[in-house]
PDB file with one MODEL, atoms N, CA, C and O in Angstrom:
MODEL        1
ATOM      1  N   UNK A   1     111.683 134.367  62.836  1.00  0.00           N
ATOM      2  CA  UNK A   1     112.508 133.637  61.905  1.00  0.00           C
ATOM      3  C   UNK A   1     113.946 133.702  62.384  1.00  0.00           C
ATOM      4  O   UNK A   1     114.035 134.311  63.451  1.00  0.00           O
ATOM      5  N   UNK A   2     114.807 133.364  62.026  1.00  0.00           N
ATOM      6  CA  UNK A   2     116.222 133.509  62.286  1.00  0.00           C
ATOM      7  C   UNK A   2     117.046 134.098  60.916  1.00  0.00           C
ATOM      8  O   UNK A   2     116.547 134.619  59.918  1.00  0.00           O
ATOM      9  N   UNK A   3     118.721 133.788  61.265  1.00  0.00           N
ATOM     10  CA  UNK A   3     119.640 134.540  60.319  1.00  0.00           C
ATOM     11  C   UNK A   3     119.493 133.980  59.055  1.00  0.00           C
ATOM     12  O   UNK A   3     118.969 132.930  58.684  1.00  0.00           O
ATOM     13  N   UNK A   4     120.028 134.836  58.496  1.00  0.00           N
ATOM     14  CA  UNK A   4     119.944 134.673  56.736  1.00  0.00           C
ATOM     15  C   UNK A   4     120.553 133.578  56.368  1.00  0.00           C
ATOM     16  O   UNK A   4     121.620 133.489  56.975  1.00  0.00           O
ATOM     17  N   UNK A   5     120.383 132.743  55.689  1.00  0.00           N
ATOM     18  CA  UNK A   5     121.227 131.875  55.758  1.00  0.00           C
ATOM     19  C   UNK A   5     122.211 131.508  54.571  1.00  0.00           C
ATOM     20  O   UNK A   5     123.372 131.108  54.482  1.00  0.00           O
ATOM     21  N   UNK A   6     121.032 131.886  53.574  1.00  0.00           N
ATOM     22  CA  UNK A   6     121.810 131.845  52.109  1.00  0.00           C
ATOM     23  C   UNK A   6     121.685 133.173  51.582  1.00  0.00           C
ATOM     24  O   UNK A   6     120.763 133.301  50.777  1.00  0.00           O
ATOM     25  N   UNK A   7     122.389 134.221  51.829  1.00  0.00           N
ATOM     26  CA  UNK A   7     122.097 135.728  51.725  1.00  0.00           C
ATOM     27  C   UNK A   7     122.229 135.845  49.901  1.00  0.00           C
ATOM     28  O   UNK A   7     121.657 136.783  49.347  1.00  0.00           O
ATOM     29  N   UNK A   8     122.776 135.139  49.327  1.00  0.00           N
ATOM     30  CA  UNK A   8     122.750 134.770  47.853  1.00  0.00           C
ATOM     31  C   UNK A   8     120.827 134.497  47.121  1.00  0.00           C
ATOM     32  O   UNK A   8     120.015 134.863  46.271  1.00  0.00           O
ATOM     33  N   UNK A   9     121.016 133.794  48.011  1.00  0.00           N
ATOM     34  CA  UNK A   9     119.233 133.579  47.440  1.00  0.00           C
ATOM     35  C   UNK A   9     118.577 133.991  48.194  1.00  0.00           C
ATOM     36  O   UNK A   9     117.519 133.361  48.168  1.00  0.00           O
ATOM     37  N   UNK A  10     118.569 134.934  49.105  1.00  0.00           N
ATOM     38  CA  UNK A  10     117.705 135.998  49.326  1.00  0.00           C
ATOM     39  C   UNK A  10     117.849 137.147  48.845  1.00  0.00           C
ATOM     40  O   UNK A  10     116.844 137.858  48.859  1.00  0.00           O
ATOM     41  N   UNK A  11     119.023 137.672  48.311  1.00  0.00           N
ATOM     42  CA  UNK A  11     119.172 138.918  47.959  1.00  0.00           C
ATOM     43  C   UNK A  11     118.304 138.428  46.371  1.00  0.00           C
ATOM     44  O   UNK A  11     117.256 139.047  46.189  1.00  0.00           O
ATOM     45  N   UNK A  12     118.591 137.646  45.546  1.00  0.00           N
ATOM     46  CA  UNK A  12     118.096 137.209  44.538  1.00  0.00           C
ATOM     47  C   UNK A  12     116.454 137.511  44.161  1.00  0.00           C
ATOM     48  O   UNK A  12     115.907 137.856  43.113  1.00  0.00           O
ATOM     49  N   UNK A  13     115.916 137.198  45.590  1.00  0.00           N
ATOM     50  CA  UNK A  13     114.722 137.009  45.714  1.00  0.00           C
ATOM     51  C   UNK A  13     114.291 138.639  46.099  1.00  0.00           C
ATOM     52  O   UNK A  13     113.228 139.173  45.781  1.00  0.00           O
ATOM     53  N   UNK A  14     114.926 138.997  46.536  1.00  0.00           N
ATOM     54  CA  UNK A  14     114.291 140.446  46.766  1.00  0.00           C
ATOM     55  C   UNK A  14     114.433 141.141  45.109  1.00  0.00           C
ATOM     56  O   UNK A  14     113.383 141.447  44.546  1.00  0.00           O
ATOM     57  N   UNK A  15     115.653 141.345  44.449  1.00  0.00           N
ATOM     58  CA  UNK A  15     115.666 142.156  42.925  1.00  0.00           C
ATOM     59  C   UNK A  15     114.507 141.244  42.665  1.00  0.00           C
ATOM     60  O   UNK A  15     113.789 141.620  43.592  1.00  0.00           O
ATOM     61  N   UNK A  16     113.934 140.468  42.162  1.00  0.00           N
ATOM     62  CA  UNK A  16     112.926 140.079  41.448  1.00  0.00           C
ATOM     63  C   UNK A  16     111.584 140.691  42.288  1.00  0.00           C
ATOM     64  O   UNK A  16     111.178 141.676  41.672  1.00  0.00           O
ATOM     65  N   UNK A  17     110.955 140.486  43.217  1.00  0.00           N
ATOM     66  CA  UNK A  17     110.053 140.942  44.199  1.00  0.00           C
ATOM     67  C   UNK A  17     109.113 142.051  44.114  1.00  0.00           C
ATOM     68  O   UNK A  17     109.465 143.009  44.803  1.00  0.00           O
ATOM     69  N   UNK A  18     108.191 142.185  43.576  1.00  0.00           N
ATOM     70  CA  UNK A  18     107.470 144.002  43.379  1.00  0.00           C
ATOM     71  C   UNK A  18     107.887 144.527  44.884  1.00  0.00           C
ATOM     72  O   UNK A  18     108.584 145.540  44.813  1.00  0.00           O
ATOM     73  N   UNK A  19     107.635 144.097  46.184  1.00  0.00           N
ATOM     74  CA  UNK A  19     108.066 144.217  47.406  1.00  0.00           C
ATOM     75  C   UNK A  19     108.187 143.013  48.210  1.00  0.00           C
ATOM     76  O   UNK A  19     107.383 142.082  48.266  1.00  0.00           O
ATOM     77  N   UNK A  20     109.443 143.165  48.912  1.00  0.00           N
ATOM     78  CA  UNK A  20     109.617 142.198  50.285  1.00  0.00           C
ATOM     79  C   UNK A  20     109.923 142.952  51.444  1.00  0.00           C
ATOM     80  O   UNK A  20     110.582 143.991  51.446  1.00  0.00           O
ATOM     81  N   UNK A  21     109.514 142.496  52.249  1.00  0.00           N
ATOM     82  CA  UNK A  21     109.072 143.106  53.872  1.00  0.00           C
ATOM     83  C   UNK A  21     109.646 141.896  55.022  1.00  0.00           C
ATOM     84  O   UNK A  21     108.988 140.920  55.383  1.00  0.00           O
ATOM     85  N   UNK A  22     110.800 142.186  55.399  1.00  0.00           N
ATOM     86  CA  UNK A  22     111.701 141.890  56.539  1.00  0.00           C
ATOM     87  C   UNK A  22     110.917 141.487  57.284  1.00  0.00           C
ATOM     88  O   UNK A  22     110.470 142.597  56.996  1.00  0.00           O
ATOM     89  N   UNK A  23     110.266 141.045  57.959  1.00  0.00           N
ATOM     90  CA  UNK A  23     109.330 140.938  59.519  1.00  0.00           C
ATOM     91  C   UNK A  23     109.893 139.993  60.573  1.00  0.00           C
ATOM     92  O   UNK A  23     109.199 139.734  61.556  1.00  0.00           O
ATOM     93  N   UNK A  24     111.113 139.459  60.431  1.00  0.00           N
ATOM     94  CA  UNK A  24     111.717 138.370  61.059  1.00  0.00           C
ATOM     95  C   UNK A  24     112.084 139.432  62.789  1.00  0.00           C
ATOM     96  O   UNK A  24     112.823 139.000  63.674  1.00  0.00           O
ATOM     97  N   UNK A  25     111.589 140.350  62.833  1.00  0.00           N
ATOM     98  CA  UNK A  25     111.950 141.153  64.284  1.00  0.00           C
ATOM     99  C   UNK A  25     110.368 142.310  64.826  1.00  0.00           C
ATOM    100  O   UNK A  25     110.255 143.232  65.633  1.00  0.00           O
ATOM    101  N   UNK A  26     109.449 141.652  63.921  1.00  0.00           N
ATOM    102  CA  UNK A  26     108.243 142.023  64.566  1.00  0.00           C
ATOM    103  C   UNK A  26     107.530 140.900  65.225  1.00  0.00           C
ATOM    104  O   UNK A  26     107.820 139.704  65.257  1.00  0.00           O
ATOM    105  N   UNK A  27     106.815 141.365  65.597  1.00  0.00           N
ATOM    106  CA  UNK A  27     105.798 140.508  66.738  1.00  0.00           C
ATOM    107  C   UNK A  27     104.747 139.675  65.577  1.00  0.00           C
ATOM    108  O   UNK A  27     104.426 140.156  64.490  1.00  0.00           O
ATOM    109  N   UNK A  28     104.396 138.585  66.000  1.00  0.00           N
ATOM    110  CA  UNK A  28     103.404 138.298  64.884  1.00  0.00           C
ATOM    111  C   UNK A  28     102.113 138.805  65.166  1.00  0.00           C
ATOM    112  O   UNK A  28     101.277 138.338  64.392  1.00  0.00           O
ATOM    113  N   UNK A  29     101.566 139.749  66.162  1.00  0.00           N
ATOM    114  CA  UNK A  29     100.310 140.636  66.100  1.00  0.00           C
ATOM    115  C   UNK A  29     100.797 141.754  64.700  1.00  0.00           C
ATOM    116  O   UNK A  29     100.002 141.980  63.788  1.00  0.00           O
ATOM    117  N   UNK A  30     102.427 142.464  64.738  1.00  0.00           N
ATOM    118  CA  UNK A  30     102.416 143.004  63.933  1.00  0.00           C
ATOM    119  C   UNK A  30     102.236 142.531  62.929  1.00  0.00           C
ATOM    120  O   UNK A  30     101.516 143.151  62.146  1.00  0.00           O
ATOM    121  N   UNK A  31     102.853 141.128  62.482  1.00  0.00           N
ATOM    122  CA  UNK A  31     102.595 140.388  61.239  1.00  0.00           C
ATOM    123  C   UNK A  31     101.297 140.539  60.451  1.00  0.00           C
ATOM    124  O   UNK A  31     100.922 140.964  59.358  1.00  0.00           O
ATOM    125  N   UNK A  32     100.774 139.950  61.605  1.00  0.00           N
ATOM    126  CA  UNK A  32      99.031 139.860  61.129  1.00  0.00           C
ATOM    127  C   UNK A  32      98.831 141.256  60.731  1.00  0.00           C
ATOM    128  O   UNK A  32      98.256 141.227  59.643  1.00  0.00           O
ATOM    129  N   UNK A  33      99.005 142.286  61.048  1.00  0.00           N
ATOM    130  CA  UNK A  33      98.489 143.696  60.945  1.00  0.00           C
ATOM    131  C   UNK A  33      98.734 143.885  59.416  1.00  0.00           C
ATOM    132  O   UNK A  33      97.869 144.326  58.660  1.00  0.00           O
ATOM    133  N   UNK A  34     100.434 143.384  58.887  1.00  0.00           N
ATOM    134  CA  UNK A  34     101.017 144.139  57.443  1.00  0.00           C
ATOM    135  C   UNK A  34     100.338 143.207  56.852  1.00  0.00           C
ATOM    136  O   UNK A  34     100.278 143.513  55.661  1.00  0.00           O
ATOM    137  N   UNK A  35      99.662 141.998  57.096  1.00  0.00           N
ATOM    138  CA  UNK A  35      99.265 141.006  56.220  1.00  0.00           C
ATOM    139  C   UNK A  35      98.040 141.759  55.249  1.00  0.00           C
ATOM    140  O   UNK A  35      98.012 142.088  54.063  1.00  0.00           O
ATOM    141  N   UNK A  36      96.950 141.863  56.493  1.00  0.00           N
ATOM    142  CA  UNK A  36      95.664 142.351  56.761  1.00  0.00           C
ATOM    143  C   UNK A  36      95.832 144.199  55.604  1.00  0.00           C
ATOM    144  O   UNK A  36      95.067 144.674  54.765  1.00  0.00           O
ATOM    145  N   UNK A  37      96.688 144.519  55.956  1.00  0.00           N
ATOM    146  CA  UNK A  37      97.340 146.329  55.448  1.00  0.00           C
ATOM    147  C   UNK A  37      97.558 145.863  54.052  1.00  0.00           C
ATOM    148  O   UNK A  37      97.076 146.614  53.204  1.00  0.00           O
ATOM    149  N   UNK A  38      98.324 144.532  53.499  1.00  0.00           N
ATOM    150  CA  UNK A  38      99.173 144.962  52.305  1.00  0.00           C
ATOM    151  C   UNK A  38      97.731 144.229  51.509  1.00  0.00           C
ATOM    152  O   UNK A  38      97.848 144.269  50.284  1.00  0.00           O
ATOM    153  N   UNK A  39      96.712 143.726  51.885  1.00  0.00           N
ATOM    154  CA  UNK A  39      95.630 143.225  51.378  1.00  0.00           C
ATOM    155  C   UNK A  39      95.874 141.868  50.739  1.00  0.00           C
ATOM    156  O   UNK A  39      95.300 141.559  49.694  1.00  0.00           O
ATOM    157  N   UNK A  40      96.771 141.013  51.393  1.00  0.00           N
ATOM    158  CA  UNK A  40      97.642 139.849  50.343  1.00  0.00           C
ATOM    159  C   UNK A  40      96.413 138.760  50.483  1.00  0.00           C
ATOM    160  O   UNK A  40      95.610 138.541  51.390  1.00  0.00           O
ATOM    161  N   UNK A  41      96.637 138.136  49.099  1.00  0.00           N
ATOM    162  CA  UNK A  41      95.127 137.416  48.404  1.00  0.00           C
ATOM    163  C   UNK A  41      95.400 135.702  48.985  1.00  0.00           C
ATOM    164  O   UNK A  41      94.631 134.814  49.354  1.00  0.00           O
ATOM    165  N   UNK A  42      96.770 135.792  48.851  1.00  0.00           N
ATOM    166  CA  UNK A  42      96.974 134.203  49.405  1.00  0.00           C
ATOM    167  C   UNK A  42      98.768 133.897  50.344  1.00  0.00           C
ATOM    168  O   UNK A  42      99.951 134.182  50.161  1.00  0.00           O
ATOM    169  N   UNK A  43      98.202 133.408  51.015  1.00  0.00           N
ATOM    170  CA  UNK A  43      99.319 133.361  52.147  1.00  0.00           C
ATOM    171  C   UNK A  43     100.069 132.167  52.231  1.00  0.00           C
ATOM    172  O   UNK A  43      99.798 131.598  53.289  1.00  0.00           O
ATOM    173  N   UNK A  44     100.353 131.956  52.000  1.00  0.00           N
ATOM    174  CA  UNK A  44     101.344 129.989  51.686  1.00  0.00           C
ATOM    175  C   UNK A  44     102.330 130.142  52.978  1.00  0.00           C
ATOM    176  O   UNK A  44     103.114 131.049  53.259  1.00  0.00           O
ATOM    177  N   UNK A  45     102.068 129.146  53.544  1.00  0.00           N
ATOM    178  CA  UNK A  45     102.893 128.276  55.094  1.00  0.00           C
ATOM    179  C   UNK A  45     103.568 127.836  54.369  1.00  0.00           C
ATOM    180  O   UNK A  45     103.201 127.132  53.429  1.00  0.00           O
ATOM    181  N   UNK A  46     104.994 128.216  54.689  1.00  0.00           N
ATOM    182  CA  UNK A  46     106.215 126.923  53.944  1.00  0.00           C
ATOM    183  C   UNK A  46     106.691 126.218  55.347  1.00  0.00           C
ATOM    184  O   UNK A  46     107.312 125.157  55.285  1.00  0.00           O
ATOM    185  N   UNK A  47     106.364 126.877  56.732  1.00  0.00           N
ATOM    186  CA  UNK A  47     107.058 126.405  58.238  1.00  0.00           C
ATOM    187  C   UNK A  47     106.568 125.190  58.454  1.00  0.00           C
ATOM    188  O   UNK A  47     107.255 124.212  58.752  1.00  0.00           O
ATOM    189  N   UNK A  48     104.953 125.205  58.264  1.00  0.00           N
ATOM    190  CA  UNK A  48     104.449 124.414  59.438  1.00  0.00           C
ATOM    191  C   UNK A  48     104.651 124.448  60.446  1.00  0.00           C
ATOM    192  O   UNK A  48     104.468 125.505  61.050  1.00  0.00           O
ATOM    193  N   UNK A  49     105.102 123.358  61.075  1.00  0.00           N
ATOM    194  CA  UNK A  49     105.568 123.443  63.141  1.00  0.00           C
ATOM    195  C   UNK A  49     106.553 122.748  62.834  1.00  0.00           C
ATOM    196  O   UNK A  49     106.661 121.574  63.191  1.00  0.00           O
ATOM    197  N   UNK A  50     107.374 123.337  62.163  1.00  0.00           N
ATOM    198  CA  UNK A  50     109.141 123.292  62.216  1.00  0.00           C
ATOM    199  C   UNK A  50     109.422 124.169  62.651  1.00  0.00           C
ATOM    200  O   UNK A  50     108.614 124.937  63.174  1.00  0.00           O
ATOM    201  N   UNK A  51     110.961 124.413  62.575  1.00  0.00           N
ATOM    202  CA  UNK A  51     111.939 125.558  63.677  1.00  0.00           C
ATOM    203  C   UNK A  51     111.564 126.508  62.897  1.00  0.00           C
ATOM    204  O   UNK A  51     111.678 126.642  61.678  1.00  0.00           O
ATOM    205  N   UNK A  52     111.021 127.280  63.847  1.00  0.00           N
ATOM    206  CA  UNK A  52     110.987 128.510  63.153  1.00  0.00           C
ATOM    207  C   UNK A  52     109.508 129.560  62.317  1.00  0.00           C
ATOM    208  O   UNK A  52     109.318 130.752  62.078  1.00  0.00           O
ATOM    209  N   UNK A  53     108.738 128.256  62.114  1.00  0.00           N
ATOM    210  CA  UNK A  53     107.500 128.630  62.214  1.00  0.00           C
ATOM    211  C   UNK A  53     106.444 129.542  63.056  1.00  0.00           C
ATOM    212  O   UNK A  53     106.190 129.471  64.258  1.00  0.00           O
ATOM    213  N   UNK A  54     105.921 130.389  62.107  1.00  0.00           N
ATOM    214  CA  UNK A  54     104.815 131.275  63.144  1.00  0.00           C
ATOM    215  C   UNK A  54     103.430 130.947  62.720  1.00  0.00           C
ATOM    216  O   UNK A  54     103.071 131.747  61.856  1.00  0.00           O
ATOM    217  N   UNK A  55     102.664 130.209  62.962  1.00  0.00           N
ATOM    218  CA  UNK A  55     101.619 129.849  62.795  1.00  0.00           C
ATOM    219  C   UNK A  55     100.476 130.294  63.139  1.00  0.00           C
ATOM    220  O   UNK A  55      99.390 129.830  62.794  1.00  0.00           O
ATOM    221  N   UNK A  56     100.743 131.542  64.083  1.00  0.00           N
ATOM    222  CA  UNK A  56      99.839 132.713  64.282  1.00  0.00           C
ATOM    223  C   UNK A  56      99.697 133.944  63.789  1.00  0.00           C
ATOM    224  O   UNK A  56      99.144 134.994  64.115  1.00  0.00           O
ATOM    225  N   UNK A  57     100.498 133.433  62.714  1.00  0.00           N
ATOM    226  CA  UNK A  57     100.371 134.358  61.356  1.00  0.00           C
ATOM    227  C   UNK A  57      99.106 134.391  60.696  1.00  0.00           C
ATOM    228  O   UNK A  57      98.494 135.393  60.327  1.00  0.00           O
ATOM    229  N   UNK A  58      98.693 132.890  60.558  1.00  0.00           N
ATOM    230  CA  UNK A  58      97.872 132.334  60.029  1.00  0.00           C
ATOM    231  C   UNK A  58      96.581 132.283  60.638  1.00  0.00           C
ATOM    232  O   UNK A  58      96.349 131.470  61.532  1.00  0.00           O
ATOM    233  N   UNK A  59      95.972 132.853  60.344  1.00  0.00           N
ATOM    234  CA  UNK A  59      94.535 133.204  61.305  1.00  0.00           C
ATOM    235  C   UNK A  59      93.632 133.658  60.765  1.00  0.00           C
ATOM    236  O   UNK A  59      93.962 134.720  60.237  1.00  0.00           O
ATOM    237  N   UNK A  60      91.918 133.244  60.494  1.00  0.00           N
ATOM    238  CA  UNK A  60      90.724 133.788  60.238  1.00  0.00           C
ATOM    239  C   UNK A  60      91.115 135.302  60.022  1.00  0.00           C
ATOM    240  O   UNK A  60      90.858 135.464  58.829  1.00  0.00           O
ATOM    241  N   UNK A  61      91.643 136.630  60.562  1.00  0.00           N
ATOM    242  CA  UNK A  61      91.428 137.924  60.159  1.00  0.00           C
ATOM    243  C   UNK A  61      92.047 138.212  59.721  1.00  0.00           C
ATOM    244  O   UNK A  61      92.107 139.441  59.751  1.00  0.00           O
ATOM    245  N   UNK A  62      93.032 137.578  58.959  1.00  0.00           N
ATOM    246  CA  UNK A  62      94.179 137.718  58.073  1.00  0.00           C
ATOM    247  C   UNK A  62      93.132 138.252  56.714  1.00  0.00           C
ATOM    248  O   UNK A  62      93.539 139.250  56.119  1.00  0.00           O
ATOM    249  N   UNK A  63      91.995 137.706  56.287  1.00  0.00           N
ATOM    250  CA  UNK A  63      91.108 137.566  55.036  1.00  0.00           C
ATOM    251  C   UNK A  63      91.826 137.055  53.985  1.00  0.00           C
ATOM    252  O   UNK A  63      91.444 137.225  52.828  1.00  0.00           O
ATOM    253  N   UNK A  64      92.937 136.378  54.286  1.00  0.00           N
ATOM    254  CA  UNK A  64      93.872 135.807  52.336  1.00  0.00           C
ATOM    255  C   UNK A  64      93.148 134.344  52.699  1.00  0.00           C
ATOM    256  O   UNK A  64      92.611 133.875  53.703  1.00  0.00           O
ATOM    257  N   UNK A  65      93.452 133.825  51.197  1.00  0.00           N
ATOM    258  CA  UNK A  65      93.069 132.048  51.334  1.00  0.00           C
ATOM    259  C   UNK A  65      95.036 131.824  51.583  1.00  0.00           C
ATOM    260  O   UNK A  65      96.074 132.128  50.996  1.00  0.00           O
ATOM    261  N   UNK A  66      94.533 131.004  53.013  1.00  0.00           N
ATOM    262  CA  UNK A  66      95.551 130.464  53.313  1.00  0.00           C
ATOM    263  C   UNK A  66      95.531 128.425  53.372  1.00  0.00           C
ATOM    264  O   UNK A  66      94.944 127.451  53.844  1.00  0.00           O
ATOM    265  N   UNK A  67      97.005 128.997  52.227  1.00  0.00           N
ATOM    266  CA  UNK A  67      97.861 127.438  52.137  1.00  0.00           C
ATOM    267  C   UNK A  67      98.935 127.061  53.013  1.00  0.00           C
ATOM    268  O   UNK A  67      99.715 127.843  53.558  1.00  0.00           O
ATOM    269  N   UNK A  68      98.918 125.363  53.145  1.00  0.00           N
ATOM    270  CA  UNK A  68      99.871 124.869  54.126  1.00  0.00           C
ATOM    271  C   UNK A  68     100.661 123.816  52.717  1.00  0.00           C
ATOM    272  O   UNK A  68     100.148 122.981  51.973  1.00  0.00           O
ATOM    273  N   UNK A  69     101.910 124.274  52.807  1.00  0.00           N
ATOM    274  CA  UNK A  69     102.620 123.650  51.914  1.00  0.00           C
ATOM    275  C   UNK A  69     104.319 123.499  52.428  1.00  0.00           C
ATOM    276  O   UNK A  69     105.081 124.371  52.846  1.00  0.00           O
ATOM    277  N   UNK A  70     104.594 121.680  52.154  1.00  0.00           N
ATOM    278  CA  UNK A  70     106.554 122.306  52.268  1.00  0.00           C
ATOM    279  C   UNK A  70     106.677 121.845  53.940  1.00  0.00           C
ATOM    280  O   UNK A  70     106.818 120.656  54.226  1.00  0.00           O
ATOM    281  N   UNK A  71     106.615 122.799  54.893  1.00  0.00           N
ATOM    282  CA  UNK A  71     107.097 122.092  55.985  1.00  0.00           C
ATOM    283  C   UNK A  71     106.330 121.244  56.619  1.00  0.00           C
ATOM    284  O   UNK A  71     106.881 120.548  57.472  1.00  0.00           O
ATOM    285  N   UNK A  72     105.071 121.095  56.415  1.00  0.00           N
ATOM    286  CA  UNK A  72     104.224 120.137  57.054  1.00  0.00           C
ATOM    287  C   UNK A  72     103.339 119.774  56.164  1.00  0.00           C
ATOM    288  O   UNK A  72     102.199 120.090  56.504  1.00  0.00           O
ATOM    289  N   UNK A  73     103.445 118.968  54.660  1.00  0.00           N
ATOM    290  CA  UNK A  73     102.683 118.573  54.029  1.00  0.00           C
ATOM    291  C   UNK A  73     101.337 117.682  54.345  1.00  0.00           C
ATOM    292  O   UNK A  73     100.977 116.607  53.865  1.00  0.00           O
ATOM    293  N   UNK A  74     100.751 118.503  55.300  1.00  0.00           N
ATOM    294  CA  UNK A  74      99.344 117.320  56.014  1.00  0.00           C
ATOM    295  C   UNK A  74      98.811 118.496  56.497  1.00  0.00           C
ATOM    296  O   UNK A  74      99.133 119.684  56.479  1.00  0.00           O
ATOM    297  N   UNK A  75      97.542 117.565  57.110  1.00  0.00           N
ATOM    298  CA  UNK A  75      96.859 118.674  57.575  1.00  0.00           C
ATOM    299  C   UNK A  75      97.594 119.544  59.171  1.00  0.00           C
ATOM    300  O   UNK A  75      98.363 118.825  59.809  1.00  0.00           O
ATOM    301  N   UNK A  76      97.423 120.558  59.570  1.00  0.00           N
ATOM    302  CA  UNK A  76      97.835 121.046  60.463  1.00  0.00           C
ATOM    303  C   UNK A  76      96.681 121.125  61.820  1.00  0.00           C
ATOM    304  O   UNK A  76      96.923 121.496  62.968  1.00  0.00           O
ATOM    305  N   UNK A  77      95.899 120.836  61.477  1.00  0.00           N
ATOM    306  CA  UNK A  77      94.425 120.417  62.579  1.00  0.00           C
ATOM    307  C   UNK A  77      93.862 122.236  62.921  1.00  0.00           C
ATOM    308  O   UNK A  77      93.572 122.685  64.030  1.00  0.00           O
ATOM    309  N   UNK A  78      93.843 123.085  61.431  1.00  0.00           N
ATOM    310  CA  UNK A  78      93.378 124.509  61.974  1.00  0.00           C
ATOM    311  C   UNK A  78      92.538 124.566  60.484  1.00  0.00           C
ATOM    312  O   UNK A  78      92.940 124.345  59.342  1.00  0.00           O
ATOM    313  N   UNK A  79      91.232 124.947  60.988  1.00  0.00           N
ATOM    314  CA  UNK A  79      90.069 124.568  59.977  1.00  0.00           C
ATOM    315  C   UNK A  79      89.979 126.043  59.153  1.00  0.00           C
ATOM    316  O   UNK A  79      89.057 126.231  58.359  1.00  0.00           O
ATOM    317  N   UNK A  80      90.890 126.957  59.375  1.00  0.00           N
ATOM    318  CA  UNK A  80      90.772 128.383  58.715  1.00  0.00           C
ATOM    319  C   UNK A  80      91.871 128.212  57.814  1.00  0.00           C
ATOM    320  O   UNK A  80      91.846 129.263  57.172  1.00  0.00           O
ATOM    321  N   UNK A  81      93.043 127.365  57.274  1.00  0.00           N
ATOM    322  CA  UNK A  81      94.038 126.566  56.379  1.00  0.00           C
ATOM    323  C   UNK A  81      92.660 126.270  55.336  1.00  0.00           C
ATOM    324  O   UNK A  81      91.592 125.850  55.782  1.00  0.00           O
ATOM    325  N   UNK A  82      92.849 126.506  54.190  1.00  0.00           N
ATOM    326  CA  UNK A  82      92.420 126.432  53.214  1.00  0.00           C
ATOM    327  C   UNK A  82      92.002 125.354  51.988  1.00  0.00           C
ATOM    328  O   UNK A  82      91.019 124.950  51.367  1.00  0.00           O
ATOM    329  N   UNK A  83      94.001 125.117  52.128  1.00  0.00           N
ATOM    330  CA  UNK A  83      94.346 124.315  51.178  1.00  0.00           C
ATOM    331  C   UNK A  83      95.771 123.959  51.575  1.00  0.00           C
ATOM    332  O   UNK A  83      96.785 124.562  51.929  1.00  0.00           O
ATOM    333  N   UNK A  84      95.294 122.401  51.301  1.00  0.00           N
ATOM    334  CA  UNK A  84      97.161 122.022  51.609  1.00  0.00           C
ATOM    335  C   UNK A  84      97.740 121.574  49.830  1.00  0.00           C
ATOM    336  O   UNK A  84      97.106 121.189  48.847  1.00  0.00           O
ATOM    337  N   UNK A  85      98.906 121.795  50.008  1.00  0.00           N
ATOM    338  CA  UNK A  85      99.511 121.280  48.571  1.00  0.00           C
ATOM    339  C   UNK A  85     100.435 120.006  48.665  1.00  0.00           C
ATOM    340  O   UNK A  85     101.632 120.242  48.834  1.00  0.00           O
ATOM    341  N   UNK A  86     100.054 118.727  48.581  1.00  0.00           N
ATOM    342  CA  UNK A  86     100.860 118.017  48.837  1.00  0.00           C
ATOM    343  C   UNK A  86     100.599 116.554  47.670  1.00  0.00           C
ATOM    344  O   UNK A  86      99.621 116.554  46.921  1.00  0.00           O
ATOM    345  N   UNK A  87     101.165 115.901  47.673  1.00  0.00           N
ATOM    346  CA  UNK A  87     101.416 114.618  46.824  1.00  0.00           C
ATOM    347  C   UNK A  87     101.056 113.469  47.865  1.00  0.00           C
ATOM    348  O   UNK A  87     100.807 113.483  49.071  1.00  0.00           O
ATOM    349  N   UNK A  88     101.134 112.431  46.866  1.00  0.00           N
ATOM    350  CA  UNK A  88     100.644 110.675  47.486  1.00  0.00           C
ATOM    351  C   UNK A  88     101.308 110.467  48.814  1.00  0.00           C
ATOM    352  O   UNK A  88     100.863 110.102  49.902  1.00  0.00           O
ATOM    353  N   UNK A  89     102.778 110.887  48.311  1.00  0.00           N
ATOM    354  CA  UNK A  89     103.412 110.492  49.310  1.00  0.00           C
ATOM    355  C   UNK A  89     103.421 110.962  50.386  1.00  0.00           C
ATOM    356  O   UNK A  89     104.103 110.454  51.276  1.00  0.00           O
TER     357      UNK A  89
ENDMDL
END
């Protein structure tokens, strides 16, 4: 990921948060690992294959139902994506 950008609405987002976990300077093998560790039930893509996206986050041994929503409202052509959330348009 890159720098903070609106450190206002991230700090925001962390006081509300039961936990948030920094990972913008791990590897995404580690990613996958805290995913898989913190037991998370559903995983929502906001990147897609925009700047900045890790999409090998997103992978069969993750075990969450993973959604593609927000940066690439379509399909992403990876048959382990779940569910996309998107409108007509």
């Amino acid at each position: 990921m890159g720098p903070t950008i609106h450190p206002g609405m991230r700090q925001r987002l962390q006081d509300v948060l039961d936990h948030f976990c920094d990972v913008r300077m791990c590897t995404d093998d580690e990613i996958a690992l805290r995913i898989k560790e913190a037991e998370i039930d559903i995983l929502v893509d906001l990147h897609g294959f925009t700047m900045g996206g890790r999409k090998r986050n997103f992978r069969p041994s993750t075990g969450a139902i993973q959604v593609n929503y927000l940066g690439c409202p379509g399909t992403v052509g990876a048959d382990y994506i779940d569910y996309i959330i998107a409108d007509r348009t």
